[in-house]
N, C-alpha and C positions, 0 to 999 in steps of 0.2 A: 450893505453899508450902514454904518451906525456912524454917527458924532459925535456919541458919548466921549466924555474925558474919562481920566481914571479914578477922578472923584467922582464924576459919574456913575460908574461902576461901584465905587466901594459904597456909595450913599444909595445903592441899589437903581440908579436912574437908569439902568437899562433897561427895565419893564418899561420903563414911561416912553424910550426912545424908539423902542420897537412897536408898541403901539401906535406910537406916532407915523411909524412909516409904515404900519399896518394900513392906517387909517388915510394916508396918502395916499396909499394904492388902491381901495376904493373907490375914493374920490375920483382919482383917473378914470378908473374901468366905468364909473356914473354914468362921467362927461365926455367919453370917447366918441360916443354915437354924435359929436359933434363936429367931430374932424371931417370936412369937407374936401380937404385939399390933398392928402394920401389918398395913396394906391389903397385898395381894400385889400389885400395882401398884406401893404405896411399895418396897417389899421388892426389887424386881428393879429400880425405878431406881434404888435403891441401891447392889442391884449393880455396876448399868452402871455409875454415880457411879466406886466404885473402881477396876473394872476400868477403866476411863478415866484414873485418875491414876494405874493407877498404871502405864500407857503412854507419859504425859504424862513422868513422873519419868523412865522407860529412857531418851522421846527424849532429854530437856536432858542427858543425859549421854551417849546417844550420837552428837550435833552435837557435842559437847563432845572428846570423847577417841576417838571414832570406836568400832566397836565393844568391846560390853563382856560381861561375865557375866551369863548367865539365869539367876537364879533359878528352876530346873525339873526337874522331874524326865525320865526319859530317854523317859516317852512326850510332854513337851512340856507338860505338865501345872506352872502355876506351885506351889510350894512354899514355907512357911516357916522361919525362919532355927531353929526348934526342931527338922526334921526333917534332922538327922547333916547338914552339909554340914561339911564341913573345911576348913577354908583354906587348907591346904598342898596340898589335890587340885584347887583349880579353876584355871580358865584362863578365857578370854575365847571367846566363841563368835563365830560368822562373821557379816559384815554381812549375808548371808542369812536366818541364823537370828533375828538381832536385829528386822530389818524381820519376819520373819514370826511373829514372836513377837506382837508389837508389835499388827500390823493383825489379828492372829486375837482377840486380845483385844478391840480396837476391835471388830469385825464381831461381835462377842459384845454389847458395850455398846451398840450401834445398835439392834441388837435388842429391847434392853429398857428403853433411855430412850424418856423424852418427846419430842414436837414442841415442847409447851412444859411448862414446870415445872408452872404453874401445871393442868395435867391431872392430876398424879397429888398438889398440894396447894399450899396457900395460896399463890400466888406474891408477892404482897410483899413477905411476911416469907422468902424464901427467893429473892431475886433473885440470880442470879452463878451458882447450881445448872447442874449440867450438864445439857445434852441432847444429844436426837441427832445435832443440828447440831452440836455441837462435836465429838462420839465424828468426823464425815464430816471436819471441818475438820482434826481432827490426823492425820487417816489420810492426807489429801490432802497435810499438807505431808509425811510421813511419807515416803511414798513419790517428792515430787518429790525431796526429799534422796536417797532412797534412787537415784535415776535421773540424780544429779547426778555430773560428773565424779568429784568427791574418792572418791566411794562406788563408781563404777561403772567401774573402767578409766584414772582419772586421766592423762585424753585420751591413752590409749597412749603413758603415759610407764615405764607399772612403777615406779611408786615404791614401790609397796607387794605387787610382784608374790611377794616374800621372806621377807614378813612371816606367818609360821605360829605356831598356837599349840603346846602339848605333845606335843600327839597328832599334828602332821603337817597339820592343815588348813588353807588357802591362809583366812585373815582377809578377803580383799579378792578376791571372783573378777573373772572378765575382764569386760569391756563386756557388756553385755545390751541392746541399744537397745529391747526390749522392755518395759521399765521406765516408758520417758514413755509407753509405750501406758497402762499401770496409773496412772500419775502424772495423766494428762490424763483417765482415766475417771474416777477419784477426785474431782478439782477439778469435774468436769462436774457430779456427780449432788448434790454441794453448790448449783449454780448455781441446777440447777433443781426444786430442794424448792420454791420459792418462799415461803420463809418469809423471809427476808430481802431487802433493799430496801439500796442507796445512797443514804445521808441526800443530800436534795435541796429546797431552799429554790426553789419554781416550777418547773413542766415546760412548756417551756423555760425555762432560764436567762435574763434580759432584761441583766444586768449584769456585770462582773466584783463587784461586790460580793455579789451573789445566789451565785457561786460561793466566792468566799471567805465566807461563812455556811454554803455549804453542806459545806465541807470542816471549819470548824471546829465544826461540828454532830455530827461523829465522836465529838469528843471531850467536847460540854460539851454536846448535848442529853439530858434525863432517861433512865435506862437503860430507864425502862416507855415510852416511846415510839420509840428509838432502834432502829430495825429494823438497820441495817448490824451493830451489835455480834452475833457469835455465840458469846461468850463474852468475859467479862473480869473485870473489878474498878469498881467501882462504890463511889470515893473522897468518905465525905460530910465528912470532917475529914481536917487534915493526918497528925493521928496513928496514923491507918490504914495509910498505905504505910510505918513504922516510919523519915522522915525527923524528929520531931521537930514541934513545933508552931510553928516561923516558918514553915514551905511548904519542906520540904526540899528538890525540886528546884527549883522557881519561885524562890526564895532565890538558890539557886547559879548561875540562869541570870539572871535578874534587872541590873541596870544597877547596877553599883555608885557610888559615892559619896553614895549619901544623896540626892542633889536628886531622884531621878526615881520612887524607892521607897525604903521602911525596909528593911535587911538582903539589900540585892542584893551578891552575890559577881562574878558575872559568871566563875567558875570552871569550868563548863560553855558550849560555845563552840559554834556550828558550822565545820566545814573551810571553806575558799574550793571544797574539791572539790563539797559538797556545794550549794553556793551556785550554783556552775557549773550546775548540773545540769538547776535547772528551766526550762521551756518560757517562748519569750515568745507573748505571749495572743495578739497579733494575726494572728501566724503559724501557728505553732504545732508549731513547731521546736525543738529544741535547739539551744540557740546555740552550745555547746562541743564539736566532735566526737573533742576530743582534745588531748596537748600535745606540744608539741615537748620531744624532754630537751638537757638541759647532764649532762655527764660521766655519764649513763647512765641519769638521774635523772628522771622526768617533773617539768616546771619552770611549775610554776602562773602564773609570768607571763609565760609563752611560749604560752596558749592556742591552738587552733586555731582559728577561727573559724568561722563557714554564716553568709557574708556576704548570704545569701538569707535568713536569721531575723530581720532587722532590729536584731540587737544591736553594738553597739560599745563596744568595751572601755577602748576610751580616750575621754577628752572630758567635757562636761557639758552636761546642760541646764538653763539658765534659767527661770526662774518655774514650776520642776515641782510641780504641785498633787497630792500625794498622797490616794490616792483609798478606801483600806482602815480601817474601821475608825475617822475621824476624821471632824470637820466642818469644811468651808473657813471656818466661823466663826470658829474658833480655830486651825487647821491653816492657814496662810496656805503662799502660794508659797514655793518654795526654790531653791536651788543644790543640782543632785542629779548624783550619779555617773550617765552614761550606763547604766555596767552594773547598774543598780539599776532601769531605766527599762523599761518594758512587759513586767515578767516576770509568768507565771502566777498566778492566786489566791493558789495555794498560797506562794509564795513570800514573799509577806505576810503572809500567813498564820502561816508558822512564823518567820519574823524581820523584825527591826527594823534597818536599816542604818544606820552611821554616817551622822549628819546626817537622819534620821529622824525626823518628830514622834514621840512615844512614844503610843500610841493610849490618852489618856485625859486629859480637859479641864483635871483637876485631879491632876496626880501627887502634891503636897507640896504646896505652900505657895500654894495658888490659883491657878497659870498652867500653862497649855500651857508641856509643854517637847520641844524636841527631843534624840533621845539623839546626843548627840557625843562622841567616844571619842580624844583624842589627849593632848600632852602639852601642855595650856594651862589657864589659871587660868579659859577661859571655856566651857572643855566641863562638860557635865553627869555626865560619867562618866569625869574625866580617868584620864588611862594612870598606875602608880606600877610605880615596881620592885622594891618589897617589897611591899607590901600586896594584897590582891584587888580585881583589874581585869579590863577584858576587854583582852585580848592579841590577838585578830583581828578585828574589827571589825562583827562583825555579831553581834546578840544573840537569843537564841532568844527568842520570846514565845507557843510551841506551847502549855505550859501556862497561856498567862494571858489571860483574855476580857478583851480590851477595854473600857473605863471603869470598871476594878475597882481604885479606890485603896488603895494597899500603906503606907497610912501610918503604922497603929501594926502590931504580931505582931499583934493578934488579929484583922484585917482576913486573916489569912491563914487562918486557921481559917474563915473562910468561903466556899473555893471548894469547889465541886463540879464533878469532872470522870468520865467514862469511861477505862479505862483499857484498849483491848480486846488479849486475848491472842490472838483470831480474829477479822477482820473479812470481810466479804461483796468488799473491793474487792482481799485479797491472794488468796482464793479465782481471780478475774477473770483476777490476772495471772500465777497458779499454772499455770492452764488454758493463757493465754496461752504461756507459756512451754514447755509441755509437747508442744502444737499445734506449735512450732514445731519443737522438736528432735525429734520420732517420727520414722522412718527414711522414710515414707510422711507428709509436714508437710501438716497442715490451716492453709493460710497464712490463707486468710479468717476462719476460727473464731479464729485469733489473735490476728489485725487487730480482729477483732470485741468480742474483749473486750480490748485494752487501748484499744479506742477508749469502751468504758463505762466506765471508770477517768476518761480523760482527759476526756469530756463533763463530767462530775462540777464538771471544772477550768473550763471555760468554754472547752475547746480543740476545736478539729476535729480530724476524723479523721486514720491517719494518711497513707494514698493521698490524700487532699485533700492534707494538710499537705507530701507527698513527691511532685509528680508526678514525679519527673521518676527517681525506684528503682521498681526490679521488684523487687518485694518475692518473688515468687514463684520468677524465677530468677536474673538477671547482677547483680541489683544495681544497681550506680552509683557517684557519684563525689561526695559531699559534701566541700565545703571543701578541696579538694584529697585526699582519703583514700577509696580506693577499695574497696567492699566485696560481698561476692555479697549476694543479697537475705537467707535467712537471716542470713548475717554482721550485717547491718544489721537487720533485726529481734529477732535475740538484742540486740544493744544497747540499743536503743531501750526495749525489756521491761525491762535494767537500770537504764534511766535512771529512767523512770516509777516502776519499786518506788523508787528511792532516792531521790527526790522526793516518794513518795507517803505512804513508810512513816517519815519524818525523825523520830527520837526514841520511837520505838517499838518495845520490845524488844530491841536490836542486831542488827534483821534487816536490815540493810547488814550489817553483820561477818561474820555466817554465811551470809550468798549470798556475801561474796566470797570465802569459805572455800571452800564447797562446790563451788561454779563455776571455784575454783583460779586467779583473777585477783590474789588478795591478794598475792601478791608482787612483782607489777607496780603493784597501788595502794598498797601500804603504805610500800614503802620509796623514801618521797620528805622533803625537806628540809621542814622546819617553816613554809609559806608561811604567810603574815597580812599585812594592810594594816599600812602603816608608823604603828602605833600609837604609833610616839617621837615623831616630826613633831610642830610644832609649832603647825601651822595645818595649817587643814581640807582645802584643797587638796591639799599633801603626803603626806597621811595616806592617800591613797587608790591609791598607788605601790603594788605587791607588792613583799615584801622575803622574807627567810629567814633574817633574822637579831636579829630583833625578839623573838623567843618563846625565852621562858626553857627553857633543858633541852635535849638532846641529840634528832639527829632520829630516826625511828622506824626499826626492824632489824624485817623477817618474813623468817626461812628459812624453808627448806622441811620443817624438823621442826617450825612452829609450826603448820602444818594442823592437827594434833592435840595436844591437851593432853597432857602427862605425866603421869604416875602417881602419887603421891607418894611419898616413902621409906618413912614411916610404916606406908601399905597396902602394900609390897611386902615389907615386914620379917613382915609377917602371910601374906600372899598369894606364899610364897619361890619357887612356879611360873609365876606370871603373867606375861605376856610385856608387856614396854613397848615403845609408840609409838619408830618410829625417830627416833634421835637424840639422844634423852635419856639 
């Protein structure tokens, strides 16, 4: 939990506010030995409660700005903000210390949480409480970060080989391959607690619709029977996630114009990258293995294609019966983008494409509509160039269950969703990814669970889905792009989390961070369907020059956050992030 505003944020006051609930949770863990009146059971999951956040608080700040200051004393021992710390003496301690600070805490809290809350008290009234499952879950990502390029050697580039604090200490030591051995035991012993489960609608799967229920069962089955969640938030009014009572995000991803819901923006968008991404069901392939660039640029409507996934990028199909979430009752055949055609669950799942029924019989004014997005007096969600529109062409509907009309605000105060901070299926692909990069790769263990992931999807394995890669050693040759078999299963592991994990938490932005590909994904031109066009056909052209505002810049100082003035005008020893 933070309380920063978003001028808190921008003025940097999130260092200050995390500290501050660093330094709370101290304070607790001090004065605990005073509670007289709990269970000693309650007493030490209380413990664990804090010392878990306030692990939870170090990490988001050091994915954030890369390592930072312990609050400690010099045997290791956390300490609080009342015991003589100076601000003019501290400096920043090493990624070393951070991760071991970090997981010693955690393996404290595992210790003395619960399997479930409800063991040491009422869990109803106390749903979202920590356990031991989540104490394993942050250790696990703790440590994959920790065993991540940005953190571990930054693929032997030395970026950060120069970087010391006051005293002389190297901030960032050398490669450690030893790291995904700890990173992949971590994810493992999470696996198999077997308190958790991948929400799943029939074993087996009979339909793609059995998996798209099962995937959106993540988020909107009850938190008391949702086993995948291992930690989150458990939203029973809009007012709880501090958006406001129209559906703060739902609102902003929403279809705007009025015909399709009240108060949609359409201001939150997915990328075409992102869209790229996922599997088509019948193969169970990635259709996109990459792009070609213009002027140095990867150029989203130069895709590469795996003319063996059955997808095509250009063309249409005729009388395409849309299959997710609607009834051919009312969902009658359409004119559909080819590339909109046989992709995964998931893919409907989290969006509604241009020319799209909107999944719900009645959005407004008693008819089925479909969401159209261009520049015409007969679209549902015409494009403007002032007002709020959608600008790329495909609209998120991750938050929104199907046949839930959005027609007055207070229709919105009545969703309920999951919002998990830890789920059982990024555990899968934690493991997955850990397995593969150990210096000694367990390739089948990591085949194995991104293939539990993708089952989930209604997909096959990936050795089924690949015969023709050695996943184990040379690889192969997709779509013309030749890879060794690692090469091509690090990928694959990317594709799946960013398909998997779409709108949850920004963990796309921080694996592209830490995996140090963000400056190859981020600095590309503003692609979107030609949402000026003026008929539907048209609209479905890649352009770059359709989206308002300038295109996106990552150097290689944005790996890591800066410091702010404000804490450096206090902090006159601290060493800042290069660049800044």
């Amino acid at each position: 939990y933070s309380s920063a505003s978003t001028t808190d944020v921008a003025s940097g006051n999130i260092w200050a506010k995390f500290y501050q609930a660093i330094n709370e949770c101290t304070t607790f863990i001090d004065n605990l030995s005073y509670d007289k009146e709990d269970s000693e059971k309650l007493v030490a999951c209380m413990d664990g409660e804090a010392r878990f956040l306030r692990a939870y608080y170090y990490f988001t700040l050091f994915r954030h700005y890369g390592p930072v200051f312990i609050w400690q004393d010099e045997e290791g021992h956390a300490v609080a903000s009342n015991q003589n710390i100076n601000s003019e003496d501290i400096d920043r301690d090493t990624v070393d210390e951070n991760v071991d600070f970090m997981v010693r805490e955690l393996d404290i809290a595992i210790g003395e949480l619960p399997d479930a809350i409800g063991d040491v008290i009422a869990a109803s009234s106390n749903m979202g409480r920590v356990t031991k499952g989540a104490a394993m879950a942050l250790k696990a990502r703790i440590l994959l970060y920790a065993a991540s390029p940005l953190f571990n050697g930054q693929n032997g580039t030395g970026m950060y080989a120069g970087l010391v604090n006051k005293d002389g200490d190297k901030l960032f030591s050398d490669y450690d391959a030893s790291k995904w051995d700890k990173a992949a035991t971590a994810a493992k012993q999470v696996l198999d607690l077997g308190t958790y489960e991948l929400t799943q609608k029939g074993n087996p799967l009979e339909s793609i619709k059995d998996a798209a229920a099962s995937y959106q069962n993540v988020w909107f089955e009850n938190w008391g029977t949702n086993k995948e969640i291992i930690w989150g938030w458990w939203y029973r009014q809009w007012a709880e996630d501090y958006l406001g009572s129209i559906g703060g995000e739902i609102a902003f991803s929403a279809p705007s114009g009025g015909r399709l819901c009240r108060r949609g923006f359409s201001l939150i968008t997915p990328s075409l990258k992102l869209i790229d991404a996922y599997p088509m069901a019948e193969t169970g392939r990635y259709p996109i293995v990459g792009y070609y660039e213009t002027a140095g640029l990867l150029d989203y409507s130069r895709p590469i294609v795996d003319e063996a996934s059955g997808y095509k990028a250009e063309g249409w199909t005729s009388d395409y019966q849309q299959l997710i979430d609607v009834d051919p009752s009312w969902a009658k055949p359409f004119q559909a983008h080819n590339s909109t055609v046989g992709r995964d669950a998931r893919y409907y799942s989290n969006f509604v494409p241009n020319g799209f029924w909107w999944p719900c019989e009645r959005p407004m004014d008693g008819e089925a509509l479909r969401f159209t997005c261009y520049d015409s007096e007969e679209c549902t969600s015409r494009y403007s160039p002032t007002e709020g529109c959608n600008r790329v062409g495909f609209v998120w509907r991750r938050l929104y269950k199907a046949g839930n009309q959005l027609k007055e605000d207070t229709d919105y105060s009545s969703i309920r969703y999951v919002y998990p901070a830890f789920r059982l299926a990024e555990m899968y692909l934690a493991y997955a990814e850990a397995c593969n990069e150990k210096s000694t790769r367990a390739v089948s263990e990591a085949i194995a669970a991104v293939d539990a992931v993708r089952a989930r999807a209604g997909l096959i394995g990936l050795r089924e889905a690949y015969p023709e890669i050695d996943f184990d050693g040379n690889g192969g040759t997709i779509g013309g792009v030749t890879r060794n078999g690692q090469e091509w299963l690090r990928w694959m592991i990317r594709q799946e989390k960013m398909a998997e994990f779409a709108f949850e938490g920004s963990q796309r932005h921080y694996d592209a961070v830490r995996t140090m590909i963000a400056e190859k994904e981020y600095n590309v031109e503003n692609w979107t369907l030609h949402v000026t066009a003026d008929n539907y056909i048209d609209s479905y052209k890649r352009v770059s020059d359709d989206y308002i505002g300038g295109r996106s810049v990552f150097k290689k100082r944005d790996y890591l956050f800066p410091f702010g003035s404000k804490q450096l005008s206090e902090m006159t020893n601290f060493t800042q992030n290069p660049g800044w």
